[in-house]
C-alpha positions as CSV (number, residue, x, y, z in Angstrom):
1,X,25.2,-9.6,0.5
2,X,23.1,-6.2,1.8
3,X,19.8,-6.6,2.6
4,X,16.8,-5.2,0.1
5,X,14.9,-2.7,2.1
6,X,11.5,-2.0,0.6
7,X,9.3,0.8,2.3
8,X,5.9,1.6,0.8
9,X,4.2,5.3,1.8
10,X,0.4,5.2,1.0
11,X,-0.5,8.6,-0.8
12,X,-1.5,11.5,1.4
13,X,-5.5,12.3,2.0
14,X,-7.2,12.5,-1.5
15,X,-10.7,14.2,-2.3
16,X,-12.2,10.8,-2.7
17,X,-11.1,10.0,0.6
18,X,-12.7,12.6,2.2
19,X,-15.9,12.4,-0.5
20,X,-16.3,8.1,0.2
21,X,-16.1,7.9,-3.4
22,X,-13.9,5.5,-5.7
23,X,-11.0,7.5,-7.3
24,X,-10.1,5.3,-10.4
25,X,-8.4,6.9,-13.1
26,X,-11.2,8.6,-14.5
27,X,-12.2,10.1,-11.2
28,X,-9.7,10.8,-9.0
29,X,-8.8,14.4,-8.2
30,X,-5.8,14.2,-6.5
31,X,-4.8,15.5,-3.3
32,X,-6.7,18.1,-0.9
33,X,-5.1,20.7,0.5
34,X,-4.5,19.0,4.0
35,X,-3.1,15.9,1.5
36,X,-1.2,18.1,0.1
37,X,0.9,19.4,3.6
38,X,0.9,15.8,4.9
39,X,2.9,15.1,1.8
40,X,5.2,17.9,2.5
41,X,6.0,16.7,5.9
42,X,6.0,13.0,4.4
43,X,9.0,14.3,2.0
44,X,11.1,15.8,4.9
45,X,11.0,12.9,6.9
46,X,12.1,10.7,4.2
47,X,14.9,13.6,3.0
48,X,16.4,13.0,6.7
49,X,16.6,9.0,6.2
50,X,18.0,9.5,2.7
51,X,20.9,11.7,3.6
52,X,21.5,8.5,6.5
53,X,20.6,5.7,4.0
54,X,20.3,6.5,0.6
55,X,17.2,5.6,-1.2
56,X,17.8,3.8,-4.6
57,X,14.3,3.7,-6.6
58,X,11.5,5.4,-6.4
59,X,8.3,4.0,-8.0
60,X,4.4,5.1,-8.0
61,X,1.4,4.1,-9.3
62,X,-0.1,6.4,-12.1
63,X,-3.4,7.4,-9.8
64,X,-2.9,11.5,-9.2
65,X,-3.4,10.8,-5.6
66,X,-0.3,9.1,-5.7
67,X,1.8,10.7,-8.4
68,X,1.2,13.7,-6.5
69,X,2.2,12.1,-3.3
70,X,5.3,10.6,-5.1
71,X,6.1,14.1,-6.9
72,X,6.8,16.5,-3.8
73,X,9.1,14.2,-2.1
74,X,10.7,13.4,-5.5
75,X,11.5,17.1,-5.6
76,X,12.4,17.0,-2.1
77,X,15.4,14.0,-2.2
78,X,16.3,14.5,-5.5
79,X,15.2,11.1,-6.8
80,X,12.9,10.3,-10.0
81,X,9.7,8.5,-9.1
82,X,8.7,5.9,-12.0
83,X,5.4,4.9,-12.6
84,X,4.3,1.8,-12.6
85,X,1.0,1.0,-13.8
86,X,0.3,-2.1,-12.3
87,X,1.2,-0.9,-8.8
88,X,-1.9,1.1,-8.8
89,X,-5.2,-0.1,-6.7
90,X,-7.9,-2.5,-7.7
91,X,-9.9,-2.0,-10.9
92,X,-13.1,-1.1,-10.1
93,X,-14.7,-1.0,-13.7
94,X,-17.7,1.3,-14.2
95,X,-18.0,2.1,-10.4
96,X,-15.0,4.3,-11.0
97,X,-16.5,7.8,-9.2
98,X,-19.4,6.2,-7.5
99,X,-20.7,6.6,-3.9
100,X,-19.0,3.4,-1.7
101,X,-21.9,3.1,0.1
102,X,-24.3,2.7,-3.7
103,X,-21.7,0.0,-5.0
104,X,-21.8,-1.8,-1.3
105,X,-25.5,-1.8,-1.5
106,X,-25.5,-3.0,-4.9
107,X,-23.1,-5.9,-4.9
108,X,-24.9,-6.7,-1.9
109,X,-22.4,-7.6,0.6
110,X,-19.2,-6.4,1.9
111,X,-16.8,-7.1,-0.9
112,X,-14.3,-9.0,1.1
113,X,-17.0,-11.6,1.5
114,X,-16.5,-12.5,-2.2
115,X,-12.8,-11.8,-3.3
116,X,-13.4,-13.5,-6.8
117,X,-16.1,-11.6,-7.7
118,X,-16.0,-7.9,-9.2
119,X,-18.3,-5.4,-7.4
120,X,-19.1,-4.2,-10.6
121,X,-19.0,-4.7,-14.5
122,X,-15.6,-4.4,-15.5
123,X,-13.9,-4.5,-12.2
124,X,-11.4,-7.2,-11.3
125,X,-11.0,-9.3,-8.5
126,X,-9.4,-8.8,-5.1
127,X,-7.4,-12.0,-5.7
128,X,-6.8,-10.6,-9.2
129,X,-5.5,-7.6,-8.2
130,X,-3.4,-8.8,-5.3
131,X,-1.5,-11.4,-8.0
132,X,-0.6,-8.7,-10.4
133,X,0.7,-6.4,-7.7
134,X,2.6,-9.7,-6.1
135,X,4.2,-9.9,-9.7
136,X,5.3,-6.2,-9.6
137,X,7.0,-6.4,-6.3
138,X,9.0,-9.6,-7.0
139,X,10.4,-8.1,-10.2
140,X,11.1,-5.0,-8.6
141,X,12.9,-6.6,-5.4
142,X,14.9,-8.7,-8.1
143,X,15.8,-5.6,-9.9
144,X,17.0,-3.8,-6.3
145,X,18.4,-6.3,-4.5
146,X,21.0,-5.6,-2.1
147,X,18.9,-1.6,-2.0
148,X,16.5,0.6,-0.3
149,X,13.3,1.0,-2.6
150,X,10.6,3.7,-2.1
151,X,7.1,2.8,-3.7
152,X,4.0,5.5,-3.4
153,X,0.7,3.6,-3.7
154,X,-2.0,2.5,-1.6
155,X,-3.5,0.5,0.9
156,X,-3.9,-2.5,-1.3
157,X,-0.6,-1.9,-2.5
158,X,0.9,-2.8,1.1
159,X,-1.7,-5.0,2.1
160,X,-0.4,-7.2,-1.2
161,X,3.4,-7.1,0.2
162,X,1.8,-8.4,3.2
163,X,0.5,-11.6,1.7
164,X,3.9,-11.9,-0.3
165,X,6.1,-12.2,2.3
166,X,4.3,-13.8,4.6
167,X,3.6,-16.1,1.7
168,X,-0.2,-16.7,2.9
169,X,-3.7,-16.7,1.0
170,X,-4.8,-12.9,-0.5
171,X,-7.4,-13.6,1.8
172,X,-8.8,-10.2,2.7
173,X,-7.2,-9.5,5.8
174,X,-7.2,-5.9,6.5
175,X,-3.8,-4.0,7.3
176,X,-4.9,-0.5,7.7
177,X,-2.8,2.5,6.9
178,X,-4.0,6.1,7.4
179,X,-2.8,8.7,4.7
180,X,0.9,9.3,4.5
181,X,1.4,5.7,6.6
182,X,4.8,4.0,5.8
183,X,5.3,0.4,6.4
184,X,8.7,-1.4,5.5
185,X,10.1,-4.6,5.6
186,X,13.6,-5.6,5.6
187,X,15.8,-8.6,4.7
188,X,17.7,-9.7,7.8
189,X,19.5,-13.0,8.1
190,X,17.6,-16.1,9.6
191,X,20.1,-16.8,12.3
192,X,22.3,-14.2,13.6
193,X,24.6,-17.1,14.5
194,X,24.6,-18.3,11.1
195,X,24.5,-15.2,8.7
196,X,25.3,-17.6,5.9
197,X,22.3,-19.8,6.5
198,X,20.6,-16.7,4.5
199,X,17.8,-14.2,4.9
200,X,14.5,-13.6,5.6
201,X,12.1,-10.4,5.8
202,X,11.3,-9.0,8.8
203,X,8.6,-5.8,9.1
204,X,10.1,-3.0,10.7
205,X,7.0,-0.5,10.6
206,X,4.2,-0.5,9.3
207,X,0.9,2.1,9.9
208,X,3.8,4.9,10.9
209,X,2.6,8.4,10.7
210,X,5.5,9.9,13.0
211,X,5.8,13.0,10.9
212,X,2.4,14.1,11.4
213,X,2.8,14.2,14.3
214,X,6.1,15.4,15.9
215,X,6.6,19.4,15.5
216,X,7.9,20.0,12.0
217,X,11.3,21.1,11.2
């Protein structure tokens, strides 16, 4: 059997981003300008593995950040990206567009100190959100197995395939990524040895921003 290779590339730098604002999906603006060329080098990179290793699927959530993110490299390799809408980042209910630093001072703590509580009406929780992305990702691995898949999402989105594979707590540990990032895991057998025993995943980047900086082609 051929291992499933899963890579997911967080969106490129976003006006909220640079504002410390929540982007939900009445708010968010989509890329900046400087998003926008880190995209464009994003997309070459991946062009070069896909002509080496053909990418199968590629899937985004329905924020702009990200559809925009998803929709240059799509033109670049020649591959559809899909939305998915439950791929996209926590709900944050009617903090959607607010300051971080007002919705921090009003829920009164860091957020991570409560991941079962919403930071604001309407908003769901971390643990929430990390199970419904965890559902996403199994039915899409199912769907792809034995394939490279391509996801364009968001910090959350990776931290999520985090927890699922190392099959611990959606405690919230932190797994930065910077704009553009790509982390990927990869099924590879348990024993070398004893390739029938079966496989396991193994992370083979993650937090890789290469192509921002080496010269570009």
């Amino acid at each position: 059997m051929r291992p499933t290779h899963l890579t997911i590339a967080r969106h490129a730098q976003a006006w909220c981003n640079i504002e410390q604002t929540i982007g939900g999906p009445a708010t968010c603006r989509g890329l900046t300008p400087t998003g926008h060329q880190q995209a464009t080098r994003l997309a070459d990179r991946l062009a070069t593995d896909h002509r080496h290793h053909p990418i199968t699927a590629l899937y985004t959530t329905p924020l702009p950040r990200a559809r925009q993110t998803a929709a240059i490299i799509s033109t670049t390799i020649g591959l559809p990206a899909t939305v998915i809408d439950d791929l996209r980042e926590p709900d944050y209910g009617t903090a959607d567009g607010a300051r971080w630093a007002d919705v921090i001072t009003a829920f009164g703590a860091a957020p991570a100190l409560h991941p079962d509580q919403p930071i604001a009406d309407g908003a769901e929780t971390w643990h929430h959100h990390q199970h419904r992305v965890h559902a996403v990702l199994r039915d899409l691995l199912h769907r792809h197995t034995g394939h490279r898949i391509l996801i364009v999402a968001h910090g959350e989105t990776a931290t999520a395939a985090h927890h699922l594979f190392c099959d611990t707590p959606t405690l919230p540990i932190a797994f930065p990524l910077a704009p553009t990032a790509l982390t990927t895991w990869q099924q590879q057998p348990i024993s070398q040895l004893r390739p029938h025993d079966g496989l396991r995943w193994a992370l083979i980047r993650h937090n890789d921003t290469t192509h921002l900086t080496e010269p570009h082609r």
